[in-house]
Each structure stands twice: as C-alpha cells, then as structure tokens.
C-alpha positions as CSV (number, residue, x, y, z in Angstrom):
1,X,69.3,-66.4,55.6
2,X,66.8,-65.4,58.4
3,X,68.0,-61.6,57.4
4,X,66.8,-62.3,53.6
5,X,63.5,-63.9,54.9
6,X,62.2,-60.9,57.1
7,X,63.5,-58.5,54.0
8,X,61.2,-60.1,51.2
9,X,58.4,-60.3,54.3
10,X,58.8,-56.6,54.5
11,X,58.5,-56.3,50.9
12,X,55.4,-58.1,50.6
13,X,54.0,-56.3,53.3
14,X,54.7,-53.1,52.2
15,X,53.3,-54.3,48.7
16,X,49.9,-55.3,50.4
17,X,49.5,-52.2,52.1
18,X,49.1,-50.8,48.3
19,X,45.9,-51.1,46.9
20,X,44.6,-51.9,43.5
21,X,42.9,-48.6,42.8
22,X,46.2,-46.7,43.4
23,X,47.8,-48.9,40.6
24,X,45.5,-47.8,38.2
25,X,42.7,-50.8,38.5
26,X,39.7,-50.7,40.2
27,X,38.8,-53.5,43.4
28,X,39.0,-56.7,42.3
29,X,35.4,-58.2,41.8
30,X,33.8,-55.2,41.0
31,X,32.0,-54.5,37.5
32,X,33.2,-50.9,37.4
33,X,31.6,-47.2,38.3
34,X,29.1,-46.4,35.9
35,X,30.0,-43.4,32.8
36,X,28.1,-40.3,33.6
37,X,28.7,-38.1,31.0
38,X,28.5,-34.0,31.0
39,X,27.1,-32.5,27.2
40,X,28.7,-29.1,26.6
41,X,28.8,-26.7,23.8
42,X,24.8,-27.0,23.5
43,X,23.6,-26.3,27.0
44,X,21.6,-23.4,27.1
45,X,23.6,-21.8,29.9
46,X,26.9,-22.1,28.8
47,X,28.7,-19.3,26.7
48,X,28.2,-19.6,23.1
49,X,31.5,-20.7,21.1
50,X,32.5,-20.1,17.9
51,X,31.0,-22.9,15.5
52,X,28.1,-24.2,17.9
53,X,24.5,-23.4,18.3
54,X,21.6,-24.6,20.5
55,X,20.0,-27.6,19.5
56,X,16.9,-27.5,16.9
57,X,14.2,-26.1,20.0
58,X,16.9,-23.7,21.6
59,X,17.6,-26.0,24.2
60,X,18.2,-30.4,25.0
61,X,14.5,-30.5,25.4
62,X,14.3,-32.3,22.1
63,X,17.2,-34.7,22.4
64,X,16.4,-37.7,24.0
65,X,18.3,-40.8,23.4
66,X,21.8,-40.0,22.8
67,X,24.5,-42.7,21.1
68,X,27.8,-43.0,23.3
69,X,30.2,-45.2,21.0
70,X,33.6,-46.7,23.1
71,X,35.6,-49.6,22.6
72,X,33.9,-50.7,19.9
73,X,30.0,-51.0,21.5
74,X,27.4,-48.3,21.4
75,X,25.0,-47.8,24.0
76,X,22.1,-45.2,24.4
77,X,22.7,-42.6,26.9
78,X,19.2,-40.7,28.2
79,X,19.3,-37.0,28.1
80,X,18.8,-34.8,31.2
81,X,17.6,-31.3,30.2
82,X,17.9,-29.4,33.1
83,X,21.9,-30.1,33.6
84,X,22.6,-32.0,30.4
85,X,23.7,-34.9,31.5
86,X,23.6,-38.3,29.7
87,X,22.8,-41.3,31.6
88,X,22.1,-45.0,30.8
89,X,20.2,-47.9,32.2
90,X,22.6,-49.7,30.4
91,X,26.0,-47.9,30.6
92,X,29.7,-48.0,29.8
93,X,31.8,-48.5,33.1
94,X,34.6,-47.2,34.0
95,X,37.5,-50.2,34.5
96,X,40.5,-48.3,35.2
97,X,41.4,-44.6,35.8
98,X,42.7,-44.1,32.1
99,X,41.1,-41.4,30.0
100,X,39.2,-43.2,27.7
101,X,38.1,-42.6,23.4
102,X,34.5,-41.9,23.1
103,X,32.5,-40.8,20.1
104,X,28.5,-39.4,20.4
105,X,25.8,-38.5,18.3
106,X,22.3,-37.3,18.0
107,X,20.2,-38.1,16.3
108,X,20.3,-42.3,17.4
109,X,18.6,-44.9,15.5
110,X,19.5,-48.1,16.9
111,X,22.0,-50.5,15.5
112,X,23.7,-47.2,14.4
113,X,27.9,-47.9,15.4
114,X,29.1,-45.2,13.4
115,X,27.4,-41.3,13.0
116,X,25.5,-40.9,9.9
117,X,25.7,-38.7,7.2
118,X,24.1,-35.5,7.1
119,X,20.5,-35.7,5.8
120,X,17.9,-33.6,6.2
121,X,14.3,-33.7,6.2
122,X,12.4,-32.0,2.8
123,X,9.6,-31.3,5.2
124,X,10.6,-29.7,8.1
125,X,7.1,-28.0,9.1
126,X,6.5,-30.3,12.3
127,X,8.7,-29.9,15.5
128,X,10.1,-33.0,15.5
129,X,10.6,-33.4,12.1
130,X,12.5,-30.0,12.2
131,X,14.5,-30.9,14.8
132,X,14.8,-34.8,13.8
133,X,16.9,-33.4,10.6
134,X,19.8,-32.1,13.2
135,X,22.8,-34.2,13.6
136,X,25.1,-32.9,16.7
137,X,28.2,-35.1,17.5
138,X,30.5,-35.4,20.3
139,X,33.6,-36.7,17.7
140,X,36.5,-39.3,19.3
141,X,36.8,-37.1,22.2
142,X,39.0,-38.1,25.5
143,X,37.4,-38.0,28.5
144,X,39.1,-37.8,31.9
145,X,38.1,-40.1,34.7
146,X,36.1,-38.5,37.1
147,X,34.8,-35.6,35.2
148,X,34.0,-37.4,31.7
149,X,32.8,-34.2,29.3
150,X,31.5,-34.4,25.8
151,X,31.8,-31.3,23.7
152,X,28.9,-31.9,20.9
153,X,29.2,-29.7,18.0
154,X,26.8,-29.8,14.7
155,X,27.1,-31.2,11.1
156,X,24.1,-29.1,10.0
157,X,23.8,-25.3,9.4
158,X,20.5,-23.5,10.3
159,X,18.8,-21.0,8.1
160,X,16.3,-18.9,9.5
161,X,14.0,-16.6,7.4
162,X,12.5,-12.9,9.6
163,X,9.5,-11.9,7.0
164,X,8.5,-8.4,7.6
165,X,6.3,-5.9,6.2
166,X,3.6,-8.1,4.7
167,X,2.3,-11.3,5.6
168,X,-1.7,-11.5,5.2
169,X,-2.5,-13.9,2.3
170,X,0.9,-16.0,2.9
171,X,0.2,-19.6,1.9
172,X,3.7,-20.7,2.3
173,X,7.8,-20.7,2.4
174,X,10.4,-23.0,0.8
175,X,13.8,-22.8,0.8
176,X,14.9,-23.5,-2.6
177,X,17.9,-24.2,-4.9
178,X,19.9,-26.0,-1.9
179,X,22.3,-28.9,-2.8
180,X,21.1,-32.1,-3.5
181,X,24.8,-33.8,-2.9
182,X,24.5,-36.6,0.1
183,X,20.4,-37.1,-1.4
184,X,19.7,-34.3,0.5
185,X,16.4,-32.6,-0.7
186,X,16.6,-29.2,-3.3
187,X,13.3,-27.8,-1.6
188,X,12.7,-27.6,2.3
189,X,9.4,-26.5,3.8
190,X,10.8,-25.0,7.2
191,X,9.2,-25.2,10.3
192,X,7.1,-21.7,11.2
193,X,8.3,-21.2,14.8
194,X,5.5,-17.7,14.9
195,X,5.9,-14.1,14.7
196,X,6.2,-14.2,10.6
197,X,10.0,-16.6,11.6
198,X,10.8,-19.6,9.9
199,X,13.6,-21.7,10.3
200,X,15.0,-25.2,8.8
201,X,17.9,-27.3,8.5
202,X,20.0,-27.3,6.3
203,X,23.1,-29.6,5.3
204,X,26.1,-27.4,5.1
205,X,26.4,-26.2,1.6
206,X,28.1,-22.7,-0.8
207,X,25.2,-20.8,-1.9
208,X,26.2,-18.9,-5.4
209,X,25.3,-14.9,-5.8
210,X,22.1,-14.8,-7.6
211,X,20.3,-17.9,-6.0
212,X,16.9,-18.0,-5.4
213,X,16.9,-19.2,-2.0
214,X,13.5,-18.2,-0.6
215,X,10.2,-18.4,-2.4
216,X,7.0,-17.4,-0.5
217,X,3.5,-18.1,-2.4
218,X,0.0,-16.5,-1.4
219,X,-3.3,-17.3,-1.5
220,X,-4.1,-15.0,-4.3
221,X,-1.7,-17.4,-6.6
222,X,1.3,-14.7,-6.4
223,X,4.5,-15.8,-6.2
224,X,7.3,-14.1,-4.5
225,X,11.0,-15.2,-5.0
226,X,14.2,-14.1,-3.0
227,X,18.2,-14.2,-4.2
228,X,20.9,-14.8,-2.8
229,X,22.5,-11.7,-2.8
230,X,26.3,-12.5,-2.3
231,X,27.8,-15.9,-2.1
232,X,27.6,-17.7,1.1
233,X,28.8,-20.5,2.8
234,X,26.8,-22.3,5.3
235,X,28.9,-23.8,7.6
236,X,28.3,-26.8,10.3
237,X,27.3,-25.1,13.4
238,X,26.1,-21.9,12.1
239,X,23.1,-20.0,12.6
240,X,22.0,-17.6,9.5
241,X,19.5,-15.0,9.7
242,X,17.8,-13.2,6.7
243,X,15.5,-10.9,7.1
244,X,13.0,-10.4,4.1
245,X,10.7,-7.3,3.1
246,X,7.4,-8.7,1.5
247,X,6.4,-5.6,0.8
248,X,6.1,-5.9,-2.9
249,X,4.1,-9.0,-2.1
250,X,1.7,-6.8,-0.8
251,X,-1.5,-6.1,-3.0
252,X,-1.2,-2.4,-3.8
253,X,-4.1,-2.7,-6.0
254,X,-2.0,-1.4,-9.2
255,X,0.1,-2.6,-11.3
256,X,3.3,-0.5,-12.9
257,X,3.1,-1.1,-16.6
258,X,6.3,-0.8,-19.2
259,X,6.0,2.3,-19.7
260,X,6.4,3.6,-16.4
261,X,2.2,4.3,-16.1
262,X,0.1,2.9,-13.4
263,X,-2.6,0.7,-13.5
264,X,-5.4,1.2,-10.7
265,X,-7.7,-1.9,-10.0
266,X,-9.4,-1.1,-6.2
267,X,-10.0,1.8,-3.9
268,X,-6.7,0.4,-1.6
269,X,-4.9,1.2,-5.6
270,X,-6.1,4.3,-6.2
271,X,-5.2,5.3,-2.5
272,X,-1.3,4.3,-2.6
273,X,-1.4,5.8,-6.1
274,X,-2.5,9.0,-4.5
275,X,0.0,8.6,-1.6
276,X,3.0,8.3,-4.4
277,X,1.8,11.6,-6.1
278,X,1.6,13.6,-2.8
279,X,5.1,12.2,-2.0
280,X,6.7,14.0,-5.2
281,X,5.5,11.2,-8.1
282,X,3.3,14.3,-9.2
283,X,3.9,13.4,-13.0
284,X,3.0,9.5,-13.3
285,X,0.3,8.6,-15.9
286,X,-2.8,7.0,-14.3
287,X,-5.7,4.3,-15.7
288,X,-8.4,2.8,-13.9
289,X,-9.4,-0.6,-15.1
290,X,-12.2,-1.1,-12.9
291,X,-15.0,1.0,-10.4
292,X,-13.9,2.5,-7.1
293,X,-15.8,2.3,-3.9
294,X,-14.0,4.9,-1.5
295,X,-17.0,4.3,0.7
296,X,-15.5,4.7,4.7
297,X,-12.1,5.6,3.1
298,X,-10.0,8.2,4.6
299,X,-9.3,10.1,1.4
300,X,-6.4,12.7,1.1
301,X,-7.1,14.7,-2.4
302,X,-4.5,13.5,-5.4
303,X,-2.0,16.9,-5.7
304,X,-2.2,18.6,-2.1
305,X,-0.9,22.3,-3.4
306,X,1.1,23.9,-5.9
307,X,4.4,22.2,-4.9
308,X,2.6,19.0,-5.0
309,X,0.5,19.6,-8.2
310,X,-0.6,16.9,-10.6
311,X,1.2,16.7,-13.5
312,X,0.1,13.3,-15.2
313,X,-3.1,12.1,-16.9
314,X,-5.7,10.7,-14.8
315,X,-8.0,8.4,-17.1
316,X,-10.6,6.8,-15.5
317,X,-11.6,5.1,-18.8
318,X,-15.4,5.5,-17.7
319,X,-15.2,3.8,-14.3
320,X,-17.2,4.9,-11.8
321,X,-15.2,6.5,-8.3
322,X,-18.5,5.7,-5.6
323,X,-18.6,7.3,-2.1
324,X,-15.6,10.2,-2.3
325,X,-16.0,11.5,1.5
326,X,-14.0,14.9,2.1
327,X,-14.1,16.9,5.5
328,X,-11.3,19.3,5.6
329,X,-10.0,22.6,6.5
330,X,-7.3,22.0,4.0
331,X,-7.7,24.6,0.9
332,X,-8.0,22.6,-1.6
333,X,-10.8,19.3,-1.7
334,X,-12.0,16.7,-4.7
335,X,-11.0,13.5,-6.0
336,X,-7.7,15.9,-6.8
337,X,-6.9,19.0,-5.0
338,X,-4.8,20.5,-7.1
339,X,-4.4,19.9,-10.9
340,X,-1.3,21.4,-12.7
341,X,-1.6,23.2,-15.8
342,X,0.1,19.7,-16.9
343,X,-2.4,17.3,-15.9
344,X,-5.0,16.0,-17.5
345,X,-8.3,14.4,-15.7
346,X,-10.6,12.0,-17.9
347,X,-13.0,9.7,-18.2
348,X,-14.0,9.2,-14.8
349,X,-17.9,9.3,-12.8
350,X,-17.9,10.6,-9.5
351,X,-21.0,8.8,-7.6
352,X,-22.2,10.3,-4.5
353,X,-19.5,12.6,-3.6
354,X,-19.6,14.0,0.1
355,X,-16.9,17.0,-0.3
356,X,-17.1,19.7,2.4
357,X,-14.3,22.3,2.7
358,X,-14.4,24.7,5.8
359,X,-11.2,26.8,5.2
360,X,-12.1,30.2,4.7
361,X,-10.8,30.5,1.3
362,X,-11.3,27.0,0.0
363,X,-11.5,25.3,-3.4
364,X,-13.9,22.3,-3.6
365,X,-15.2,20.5,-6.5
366,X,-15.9,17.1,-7.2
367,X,-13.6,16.2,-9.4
368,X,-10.9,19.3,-8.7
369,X,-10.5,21.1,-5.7
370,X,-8.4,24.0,-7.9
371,X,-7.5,23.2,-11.5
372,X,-5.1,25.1,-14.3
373,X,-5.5,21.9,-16.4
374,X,-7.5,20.0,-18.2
375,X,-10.8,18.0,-17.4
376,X,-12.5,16.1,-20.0
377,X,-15.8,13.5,-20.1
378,X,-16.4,13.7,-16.0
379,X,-19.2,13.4,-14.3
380,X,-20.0,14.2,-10.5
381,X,-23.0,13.1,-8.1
382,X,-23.6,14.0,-4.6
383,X,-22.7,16.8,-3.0
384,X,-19.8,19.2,-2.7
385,X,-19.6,22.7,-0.2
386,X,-17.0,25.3,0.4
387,X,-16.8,28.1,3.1
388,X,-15.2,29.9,-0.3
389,X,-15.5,28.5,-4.0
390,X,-17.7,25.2,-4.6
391,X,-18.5,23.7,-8.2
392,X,-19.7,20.6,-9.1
393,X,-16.9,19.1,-11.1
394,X,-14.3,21.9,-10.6
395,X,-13.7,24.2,-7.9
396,X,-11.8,26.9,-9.5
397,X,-10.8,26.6,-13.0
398,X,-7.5,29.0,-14.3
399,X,-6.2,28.7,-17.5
400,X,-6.8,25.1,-19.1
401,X,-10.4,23.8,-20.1
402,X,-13.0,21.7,-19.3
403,X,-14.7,19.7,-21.9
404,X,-18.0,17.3,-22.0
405,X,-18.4,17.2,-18.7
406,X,-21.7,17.6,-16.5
407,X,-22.6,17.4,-12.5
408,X,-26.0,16.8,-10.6
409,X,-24.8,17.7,-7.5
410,X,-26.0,19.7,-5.0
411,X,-23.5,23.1,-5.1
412,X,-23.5,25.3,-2.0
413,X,-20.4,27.8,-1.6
414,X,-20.2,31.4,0.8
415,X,-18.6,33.3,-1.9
416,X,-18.7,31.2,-5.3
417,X,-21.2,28.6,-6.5
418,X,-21.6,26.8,-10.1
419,X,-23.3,23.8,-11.0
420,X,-19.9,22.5,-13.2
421,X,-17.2,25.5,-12.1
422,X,-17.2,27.9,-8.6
423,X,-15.1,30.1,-10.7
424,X,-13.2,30.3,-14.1
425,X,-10.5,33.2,-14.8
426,X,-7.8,33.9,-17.1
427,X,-8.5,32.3,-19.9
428,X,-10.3,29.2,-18.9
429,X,-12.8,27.4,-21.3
430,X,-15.9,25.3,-20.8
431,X,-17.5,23.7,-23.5
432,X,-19.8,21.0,-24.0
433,X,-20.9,21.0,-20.4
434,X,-24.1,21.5,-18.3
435,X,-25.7,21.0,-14.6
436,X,-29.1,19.8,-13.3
437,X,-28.2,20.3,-9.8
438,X,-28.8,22.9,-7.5
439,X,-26.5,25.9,-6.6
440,X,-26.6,28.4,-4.0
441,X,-24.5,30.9,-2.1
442,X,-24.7,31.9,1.4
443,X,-22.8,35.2,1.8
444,X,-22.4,36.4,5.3
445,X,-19.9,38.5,4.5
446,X,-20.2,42.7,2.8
447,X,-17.9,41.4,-0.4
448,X,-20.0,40.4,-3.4
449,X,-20.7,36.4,-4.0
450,X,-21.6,34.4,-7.3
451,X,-24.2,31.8,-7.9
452,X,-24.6,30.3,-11.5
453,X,-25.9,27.4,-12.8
454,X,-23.0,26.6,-14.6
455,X,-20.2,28.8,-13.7
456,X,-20.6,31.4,-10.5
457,X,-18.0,33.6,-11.6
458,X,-16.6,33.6,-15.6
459,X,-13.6,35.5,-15.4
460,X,-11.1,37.2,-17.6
461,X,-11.5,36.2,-21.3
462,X,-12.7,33.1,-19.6
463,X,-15.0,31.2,-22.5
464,X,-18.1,29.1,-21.9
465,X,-19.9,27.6,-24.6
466,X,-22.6,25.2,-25.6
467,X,-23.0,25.0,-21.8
468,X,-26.5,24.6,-20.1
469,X,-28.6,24.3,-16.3
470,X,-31.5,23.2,-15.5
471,X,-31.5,23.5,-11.7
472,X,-32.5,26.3,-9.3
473,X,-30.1,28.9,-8.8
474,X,-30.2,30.9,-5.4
475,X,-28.4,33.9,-4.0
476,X,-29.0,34.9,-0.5
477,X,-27.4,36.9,2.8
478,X,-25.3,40.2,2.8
479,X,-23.6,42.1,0.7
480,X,-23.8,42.1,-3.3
481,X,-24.5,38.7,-4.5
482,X,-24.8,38.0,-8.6
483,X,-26.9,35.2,-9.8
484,X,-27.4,34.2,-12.8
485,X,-28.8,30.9,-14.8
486,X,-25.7,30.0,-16.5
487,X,-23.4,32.4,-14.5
488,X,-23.3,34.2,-11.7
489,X,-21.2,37.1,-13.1
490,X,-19.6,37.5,-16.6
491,X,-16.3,39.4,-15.8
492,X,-14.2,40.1,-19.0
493,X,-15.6,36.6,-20.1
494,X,-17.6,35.3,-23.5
495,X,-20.9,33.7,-23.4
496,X,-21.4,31.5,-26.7
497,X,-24.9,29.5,-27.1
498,X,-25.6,28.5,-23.2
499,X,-28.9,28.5,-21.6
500,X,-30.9,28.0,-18.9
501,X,-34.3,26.5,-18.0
502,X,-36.6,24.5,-16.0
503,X,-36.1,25.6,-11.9
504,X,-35.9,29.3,-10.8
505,X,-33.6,31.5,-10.4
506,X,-33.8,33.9,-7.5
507,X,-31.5,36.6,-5.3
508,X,-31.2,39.9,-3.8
509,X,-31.7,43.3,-5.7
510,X,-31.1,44.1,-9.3
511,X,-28.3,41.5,-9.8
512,X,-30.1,38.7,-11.1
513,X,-30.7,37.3,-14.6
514,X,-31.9,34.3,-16.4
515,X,-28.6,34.4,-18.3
516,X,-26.3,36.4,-16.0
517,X,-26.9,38.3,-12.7
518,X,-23.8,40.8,-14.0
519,X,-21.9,41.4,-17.4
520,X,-19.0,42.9,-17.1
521,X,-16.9,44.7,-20.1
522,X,-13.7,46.7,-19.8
523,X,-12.8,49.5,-22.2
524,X,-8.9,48.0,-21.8
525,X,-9.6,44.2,-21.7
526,X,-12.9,44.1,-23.5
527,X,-15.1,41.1,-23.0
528,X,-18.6,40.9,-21.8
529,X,-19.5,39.0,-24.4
530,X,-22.8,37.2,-24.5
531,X,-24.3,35.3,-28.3
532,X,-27.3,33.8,-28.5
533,X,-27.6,32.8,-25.3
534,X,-31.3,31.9,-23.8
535,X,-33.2,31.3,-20.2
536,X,-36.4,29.6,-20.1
537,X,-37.6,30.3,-16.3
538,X,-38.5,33.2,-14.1
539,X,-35.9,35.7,-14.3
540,X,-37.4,38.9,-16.3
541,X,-34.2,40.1,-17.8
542,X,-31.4,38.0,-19.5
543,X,-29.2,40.1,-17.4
544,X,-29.7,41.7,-14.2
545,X,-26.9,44.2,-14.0
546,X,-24.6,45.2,-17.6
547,X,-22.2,46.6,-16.3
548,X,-19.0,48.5,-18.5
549,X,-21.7,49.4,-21.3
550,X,-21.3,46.2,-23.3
551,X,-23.6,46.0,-26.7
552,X,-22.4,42.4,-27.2
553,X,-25.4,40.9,-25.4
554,X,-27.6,38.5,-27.1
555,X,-30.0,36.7,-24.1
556,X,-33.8,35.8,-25.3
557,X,-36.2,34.3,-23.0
558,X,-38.3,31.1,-24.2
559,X,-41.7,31.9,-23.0
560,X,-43.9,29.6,-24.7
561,X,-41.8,26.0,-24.0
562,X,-40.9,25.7,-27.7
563,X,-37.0,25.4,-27.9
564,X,-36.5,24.9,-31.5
565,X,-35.9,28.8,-32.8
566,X,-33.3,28.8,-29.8
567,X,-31.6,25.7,-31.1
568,X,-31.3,26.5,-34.5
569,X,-30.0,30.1,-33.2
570,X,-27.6,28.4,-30.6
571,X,-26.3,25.9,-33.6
572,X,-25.5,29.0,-36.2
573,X,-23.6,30.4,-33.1
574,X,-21.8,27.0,-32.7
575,X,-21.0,26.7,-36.3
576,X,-20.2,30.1,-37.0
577,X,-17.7,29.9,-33.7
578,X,-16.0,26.8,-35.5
579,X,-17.7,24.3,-32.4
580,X,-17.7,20.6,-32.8
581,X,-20.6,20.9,-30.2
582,X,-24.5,21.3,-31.3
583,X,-27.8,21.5,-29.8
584,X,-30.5,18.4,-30.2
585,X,-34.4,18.5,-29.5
586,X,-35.5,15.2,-28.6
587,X,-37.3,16.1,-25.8
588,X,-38.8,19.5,-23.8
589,X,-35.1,20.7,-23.6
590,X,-32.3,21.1,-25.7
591,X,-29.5,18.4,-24.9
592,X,-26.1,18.8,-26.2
593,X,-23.9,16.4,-29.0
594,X,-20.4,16.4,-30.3
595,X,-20.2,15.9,-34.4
C-alpha cells in the first residue's frame, strides 16, 4: 500500500513539473498573446509572383484599415507601410499553439464579415478613389503560431494606358466597352498618374477582338477611339500595359479626302504635306481651302530635285501663301523646287515672298525654283534672288507652260533675271502673263547674262505671247550682258504681241533693246521670231543686237503715249495666232483678258 502511494505521488509530481504551454494551452489566467500578422505578396520588396501586383499607389501606403476575419468575428487590423505588418488596438489573440483559419481583405467597410464583391469605381480620376476600387484578399489561409503570414492576392485587374506621340489638346481618357456584370460600370475615367500614363481598375473581364477599349477626346471636339486588337482576358492580379500612338490625333492641318487628294487648311498642313512629297508622295493631288501664313516658318521647297520631283496638282484655289522665307544654298528655291513635267501648279498668290538662293548655279522663283510643268493663274510678291537664274514666278521654265500668271517682285539674278521666268528653253510657253517689278542682273563673271522684263533668257522654240512689263530692266558688271524689256535674249524663241513700257531699260554696250537686248535665229533650228511686238520707254532700238540675220522682227516703239494702234495690232497678232488672250485700253497701258 505505502509502495502504491509514493508511485501515484511520483506521478503527480512528475505531471506538475509539465506545464500548460507545453500541452498546447497557454498559462492559465491569461487572455492570450496578441495576433501580429505579416502581409506578403504586395510588399514592395518582396519578389513579384505570378498573379500579384502592388497595391493601387505601388506600395501599402494607401491601405490603411485592413479586415482580419477568424472564428467567426472580424476585427480591423492597422497597416504598417514600412514592414507591412497589420496590427490592432483591438486584436485576435492567440489561445493555443494551433495554426489557426483566417480570411482578410482590403478594402474594409465596417460591419463587413464576409469580402465583397468586385466593384469598381466609374470615376477613378482621384487617388483614392483609384485605389478605393481595389479589392486584395488574404482568402482562408492557415497561419502558424509564431510567425502568422497572410499572402494577399487581388480580385481586380489593372489596365494602364502609355499615350505617346501626341498629347497637346487632350481633354480626356475613358476606358470603354468593359463588362457591366456584378453592376460594375461600362465607362471608367482612370486616374492620370503623369507623363501622358493613365491607369484604372478594372473588374476581371474577356475583352473581344475588335473592342473599342480606349477613347481619348480633345479640346478641338475630335474624338479618337482605340480596339482591342486581339482577345484578352484580364485576369485578377494582373497588370496590362498598352501603349497608344495619338499620332493621328494630331492636327496635321489636312485632311485626306476619298479620293486619295489632300486637303490643306494651315501653314503646319501645307508643311507636313510638303514633308510627305519630299519623302517619295511626289504624285498626291493638293487643294488649299484657306490662306497660308509661312511667316517664321522653316520652309523646305515642295519637290527637292529630280528624284523628288512633283508630280501632282497643286491648287491653291486662289488662297493667298503670306511670308514664304527661303535662304539656301540648295539648287533649287520657291514655294516648290522642283516641278515635274507631271505637275501642275494653280491658283495660288504668293505674298511677300523672301527667296534667296546662293548656290552658284541656282534656280529660284517664287512659285518654282525649276519647272518642266505647268503653272497656271499665280501670282508672286516680294522678293526672290539667285547667285544663277531668278524669276518672279518661275525660276527656270523647260518644256511645259505657264499661263495667266503675273509677279511684282523685285528680280535680281548673277546670270538670269525675268520679271515672270529667269529662263525658258525647249519649248516652254508663256502666255497671258506680265511683270511690274523690277529686274536686274549682276554679272561678275566674263560669260554673258540676261535681264528681261518678262523672260531673261527665251530659249529654243520657247514661245511667249500676249506677255507684258512695266518695270525697269537693268543689266550691269562684266562680260556680255543682254537686256531687253520683255526679254533679255530671244535664242531660237517666238515673240507674239508682248510689250514693254513705263520704267527704263538700261545695260552695257550694243545689247539692249526696248523689246529684246539679242534675237537670235539659226539657219538649222530657225526661230528668232518677233510679231508685233512694242516698247514704250527709252531704249532706241526694239532690238539691240539681231543676231543670225532674222527678217521676222516686228518691234515698234510708242512715242506719243497713245497705245491704241499697238493694241489693235497686238490683237490681229492674237487672233491670227488662234489666242484666247487680247489686249484692253482702259487706262494709259494696255492690260491683258482671256475671251
């Protein structure tokens, strides 16, 4: 018996030497150690996984008050940022060593005991109402006791929107067509986070092929709208990225029409217009629907050379191009500097040009640097220069014609000078046209150079008619220089009904003439060809040099101011030549018509 006693006392000994704790309880009295849970799978320095994302600011700076759901009661756990840990003033306690069921969410609105559904915010354009429409959840996780870890993962994906190109004039961005199922909203306004990046929201969703997804609206009323390109699936937890070109948002000031043509409305238009032709669009048509001011505009001349010739119709349909500024050593300077035999320039008033070409051999003209094509109903202003070959509306015109068109500009070339053409050869026509501007060439070279009023040099069987100056004409410097009122030299060319009146005419030597400083006929290619043509100032000879023994010269100076005999003679020369150009008197000089 005393045996069996000191046994079960040894028992009970050895039983009180075992505490509570190490039977799984904790002391006996005491409430329980407070829950201090670790957040994962959102802190900022942990490694991205596969389904997760930072929360809505990139980090737990906007989560505050997270719900911790165990055992039935849900209490709100405080958010550290710095170590994402959640804490309470009001916590669940830990009453045994057991690993333990808990279930967490953010966003909490209290008396929630379950997370919510998925519902986003339409307006997401705030901070906190971007990132209120997140919903990360920790989902009946177990936790071990001493190191209690939530994993949080989100129920919403995140679309974010990268606009490039062009911004300026952006009013705003939607996301569009998105699912309305759970009452979430069709349209979201994200939430601009800077640098041209939105971002929003979403609830997850399948996006079909085709969607229009992004819409971005400007000041100027345009709307802008972006598909889907391929079907998508915005999952919970991911992050997607699109990156969209608003380059066709941009205002290019024209419009492409049906047709393929281009409609030019401002000097920004008529700019990327010239752009497209100089990068190989050489043969697009082109109509201006309203004036130009190039003033302070950098402006590279429409058709740079051959290669890059103009090959469409230019129709300014009467518009007015103001402030054309050229400085260049480029070899060919205007509004175009280089018209194919396949383009056609129209319609157009050049205001105040400012073209000045200093390459050695340069073409510059206020409407066409060099031109083998054809120019009708222009008009140039200003001033245009050349180290080679100026004219007031064309530089040098081969082949093709130009038709109705005049210049008051101020001409100065080094080698060729005309108040509408610096030179005209193999054919080219002008007709209809005349200058009251003044022309002058500068030679400093022993070649020969060319100043007339209208054309300094008419080339081979090159034709003017019904073409008239009235500005001085002035030849000066070395070697042989040829002026003449309405050309500088008639090589191989017809004169038809042209005169010249009003300011002087004056150069060196015996090459100068009210009509023509030289006429030139060849006994193989003929021409020299001069009808009732007239000059009405200083010049004592119609022509100053005839040279190739042409008899086909018909120049008569008005001495007495009376124009009328040369009008009716310069209309029988019109008429008998077929012309749908005639001569009027309705003031001291003759001015021209089309029947």
């Amino acid at each position: 018996m005393r045996i069996r006693f000191f046994a079960l006392a040894a028992l009970a000994l050895s039983l009180a030497a075992c505490t509570q704790d190490e039977a799984g309880f904790l002391p006996e009295g005491a409430e329980g150690t407070p829950i201090v849970f670790t957040a994962t799978g959102l802190n900022p320095v942990a490694t991205a996984t596969v389904g997760t994302r930072a929360p809505a600011d990139g980090n737990w700076e906007g989560v505050q008050s997270v719900a911790v759901l165990m055992d039935g009661t849900v209490k709100a756990y405080d958010v550290t940022p710095t170590n994402a840990t959640l804490t309470s003033t009001d916590p669940h306690y830990w009453t045994n060593h057991n690993n333990i069921t808990v279930t967490a969410w953010w966003p909490y609105t209290a008396g929630e005991t379950t997370p919510p559904a998925v519902k986003v915010k339409a307006n997401q354009s705030t901070q906190k109402d971007f990132e209120g429409s997140d919903l990360i959840v920790a989902d009946g996780q177990k936790v071990t006791y001493g190191s209690p870890t939530l994993r949080f993962t989100h129920r919403t994906a995140r679309v974010t929107i990268v606009l490039t190109d062009y911004t300026e004039g952006l009013a705003s961005v939607q996301l569009t067509g998105l699912s309305t199922e759970g009452d979430n909203p069709d349209i979201i306004v994200p939430y601009d986070k800077g640098s041209n990046t939105y971002t929003a929201i979403v609830a997850p969703q399948s996006v079909a092929a085709g969607t229009t997804f992004i819409v971005c609206t400007f000041t100027n009323g345009k709307t802008f709208v972006y598909k889907m390109k391929n079907a998508t699936d915005w999952q919970a937890g991911g992050e997607y990225t699109y990156t969209v070109s608003l380059a066709a948002a941009k205002d290019l000031g024209y419009t492409i029409e049906s047709d393929g043509s281009y409609t030019v409305t401002s000097a920004d238009g008529l700019m990327n217009v010239a752009e497209l032709v100089n990068g190989g669009k050489t043969d697009i048509n082109i109509t201006l629907t309203a004036d130009i001011d190039l003033t302070g505009k950098d402006w590279t001349p429409i058709g740079t050379d051959y290669d890059n010739s103009y090959k469409g119709t230019f129709d300014g349909g009467g518009h007015t191009i103001t402030g054309l500024t050229v400085t260049t050593y480029d070899k060919y300077a205007g509004l175009f500097g280089w018209l194919n035999s396949a383009g056609t320039v129209k319609n157009v008033v050049m205001e105040g040009v400012q073209i000045t070409n200093n390459h050695s051999s340069g073409f510059a003209g206020g409407v066409v640097g060099n031109s083998w094509g054809t120019i009708e109903n222009c008009s140039v202003s200003g001033s245009v220069s050349s180290n080679s070959t100026a004219g007031g509306v064309v530089g040098y015109q081969s082949d093709g014609a130009i038709t109705g068109c005049n210049s008051s500009a101020t001409v100065k070339g080094m080698v060729r000078a005309g108040g509408v053409a610096g030179a005209t050869n193999s054919g080219a026509s002008l007709t209809g046209c005349y200058a009251t501007g003044s022309v002058s060439v500068e030679n400093n070279t022993t070649s020969a150079a060319y100043a007339g009023g209208v054309v300094g040099s008419n080339g081979e069987s090159s034709t003017l008619t019904a073409c008239y100056a009235t500005g001085s004409v002035t030849g000066s410097g070395s070697g042989t220089i040829y002026t003449g009122g309405v050309t500088g030299s008639n090589d191989l060319g017809t004169l038809t009904a042209c005169y010249h009146a009003k300011w002087t005419v004056s150069g060196p030597g015996g090459a100068t003439g009210g009509v023509a400083g030289r006429n030139f006929k060849d006994f193989m290619f003929g021409g020299g060809i001069i009808t009732a043509c007239y000059w009405g100032s200083n010049p004592y000879t119609g022509i100053g040099y005839n040279e190739g023994g042409s008899t086909t010269i018909e120049t008569t100076k008005v001495t007495d101011g009376d124009w009328l005999d040369a009008v009716e003679q310069m209309n029988a020369a019109l008429q008998s030549a077929g012309s749908e150009w005639l001569y009027e008197l309705t003031g001291a000089l003759p001015t021209l018509k089309k029947q």
